[in-house]
C-alpha positions as CSV (number, residue, x, y, z in Angstrom):
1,X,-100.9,-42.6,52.4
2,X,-102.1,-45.2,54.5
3,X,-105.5,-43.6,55.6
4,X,-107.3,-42.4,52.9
5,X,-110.1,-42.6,53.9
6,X,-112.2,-39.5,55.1
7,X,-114.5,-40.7,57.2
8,X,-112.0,-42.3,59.0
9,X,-110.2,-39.0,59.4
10,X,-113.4,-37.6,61.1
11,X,-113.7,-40.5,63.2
12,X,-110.1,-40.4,64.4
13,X,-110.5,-36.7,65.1
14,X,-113.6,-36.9,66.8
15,X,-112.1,-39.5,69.3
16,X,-109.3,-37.1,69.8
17,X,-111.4,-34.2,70.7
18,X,-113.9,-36.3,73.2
19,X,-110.6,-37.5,75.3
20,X,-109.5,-33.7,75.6
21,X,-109.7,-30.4,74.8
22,X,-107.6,-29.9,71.8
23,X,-106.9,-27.0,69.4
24,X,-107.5,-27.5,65.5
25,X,-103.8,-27.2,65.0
26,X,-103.6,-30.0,67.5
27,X,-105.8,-32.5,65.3
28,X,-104.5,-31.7,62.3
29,X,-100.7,-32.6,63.3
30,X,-102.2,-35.4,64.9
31,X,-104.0,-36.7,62.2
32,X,-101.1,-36.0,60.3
33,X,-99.2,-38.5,62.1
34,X,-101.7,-41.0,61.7
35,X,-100.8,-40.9,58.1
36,X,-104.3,-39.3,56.6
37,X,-103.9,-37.0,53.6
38,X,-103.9,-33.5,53.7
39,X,-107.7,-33.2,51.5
40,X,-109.2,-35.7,54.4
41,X,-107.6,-33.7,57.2
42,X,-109.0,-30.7,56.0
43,X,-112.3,-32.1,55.5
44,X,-112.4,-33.8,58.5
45,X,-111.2,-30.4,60.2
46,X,-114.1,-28.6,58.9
47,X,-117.2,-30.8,59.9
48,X,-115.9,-30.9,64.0
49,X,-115.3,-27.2,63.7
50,X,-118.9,-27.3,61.4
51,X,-119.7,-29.4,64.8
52,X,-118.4,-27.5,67.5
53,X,-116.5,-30.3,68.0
54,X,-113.1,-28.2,67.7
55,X,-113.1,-24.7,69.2
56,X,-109.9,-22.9,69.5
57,X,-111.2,-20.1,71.9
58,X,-112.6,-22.4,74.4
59,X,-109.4,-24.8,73.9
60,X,-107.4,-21.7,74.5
61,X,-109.2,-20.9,77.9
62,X,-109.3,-24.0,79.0
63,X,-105.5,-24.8,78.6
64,X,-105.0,-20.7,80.4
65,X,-107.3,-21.9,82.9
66,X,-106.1,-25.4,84.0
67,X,-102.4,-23.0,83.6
68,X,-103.5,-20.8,86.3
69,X,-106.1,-23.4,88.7
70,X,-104.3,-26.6,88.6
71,X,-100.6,-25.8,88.0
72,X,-100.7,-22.7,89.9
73,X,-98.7,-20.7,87.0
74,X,-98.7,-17.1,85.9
75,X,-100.5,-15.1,83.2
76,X,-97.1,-15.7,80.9
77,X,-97.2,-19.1,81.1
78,X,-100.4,-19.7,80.6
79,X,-100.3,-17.7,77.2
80,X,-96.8,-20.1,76.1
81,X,-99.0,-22.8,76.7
82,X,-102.0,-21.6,74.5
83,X,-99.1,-20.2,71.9
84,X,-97.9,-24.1,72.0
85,X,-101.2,-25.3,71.1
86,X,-100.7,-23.7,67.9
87,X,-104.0,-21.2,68.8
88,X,-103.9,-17.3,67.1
89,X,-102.3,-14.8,68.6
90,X,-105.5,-12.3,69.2
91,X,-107.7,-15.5,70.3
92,X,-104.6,-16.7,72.9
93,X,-104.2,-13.2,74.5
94,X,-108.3,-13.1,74.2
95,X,-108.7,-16.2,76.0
96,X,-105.6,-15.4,78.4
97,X,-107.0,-12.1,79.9
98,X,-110.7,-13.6,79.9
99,X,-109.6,-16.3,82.4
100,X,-106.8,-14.0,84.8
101,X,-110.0,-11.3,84.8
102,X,-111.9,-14.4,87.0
103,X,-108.6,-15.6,89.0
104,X,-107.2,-13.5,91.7
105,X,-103.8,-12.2,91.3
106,X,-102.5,-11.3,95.0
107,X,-103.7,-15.0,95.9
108,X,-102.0,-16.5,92.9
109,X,-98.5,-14.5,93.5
110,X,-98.8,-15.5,97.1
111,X,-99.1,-19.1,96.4
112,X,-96.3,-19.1,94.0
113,X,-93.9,-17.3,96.6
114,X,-94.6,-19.6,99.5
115,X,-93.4,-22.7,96.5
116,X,-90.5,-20.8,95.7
117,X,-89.5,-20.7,99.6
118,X,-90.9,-24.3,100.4
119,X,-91.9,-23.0,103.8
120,X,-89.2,-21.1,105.0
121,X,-90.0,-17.5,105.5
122,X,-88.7,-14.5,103.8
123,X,-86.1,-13.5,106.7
124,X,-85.0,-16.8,106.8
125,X,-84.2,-17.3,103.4
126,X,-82.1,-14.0,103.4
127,X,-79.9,-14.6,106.5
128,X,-78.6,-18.2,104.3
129,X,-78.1,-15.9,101.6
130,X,-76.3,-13.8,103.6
131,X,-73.9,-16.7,105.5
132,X,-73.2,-17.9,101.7
């Protein structure tokens, strides 16, 4: 391995989680990459969790929440997204439901049916259905 070095690992990691919000599953492939070995990985892992540097249930909202806010998707994508992250299960749908109990529903749907019909209205978009 070419970085064998564990501080180093720590130090790549920790740079990692200041530029965003990632899951442990996240670092470790990351570090991974980087060419670290598994035992410094693992250490490294442990002190930003130790930290609070790493913190899958506040990754997982803030991925469901930037999901919902900024993209404008729905409560299933959201959770793919924290599933991709590599987060558990019972801390995604945690984390999920947490942030779609603040976000409001109707106004969501709404906003995602006005994109689907770019600005046509309902009736128009049926009668070119219909001359199809």
């Amino acid at each position: 391995m070419v970085n064998s070095d564990p501080a180093r690992a720590y130090l790549a990691g920790l740079k990692m989680v200041a530029a965003r919000e990632l899951s442990e599953a996240q670092v470790r492939t990351r570090l991974a990459r980087r060419e670290f070995e598994d035992a410094h990985i693992d250490e490294a892992v442990a002190r930003l969790r130790a930290e609070g540097a790493i913190n899958d249930a506040r990754t997982a909202r803030a991925i469901a929440r930037t999901t919902v806010t900024i993209r404008g998707q729905g409560k299933r994508r959201a959770r793919m997204r924290v599933d991709a992250a590599g987060i558990d299960r019972v801390t995604a749908a945690a984390a999920v439901d947490e942030v779609f109990a603040e976000v409001d529903s109707p106004a969501l749907l709404g906003a995602a049916i006005e994109r689907r019909l770019h600005g046509r209205t309902r009736s128009e978009e049926h009668t070119s259905e219909l001359q199809s």
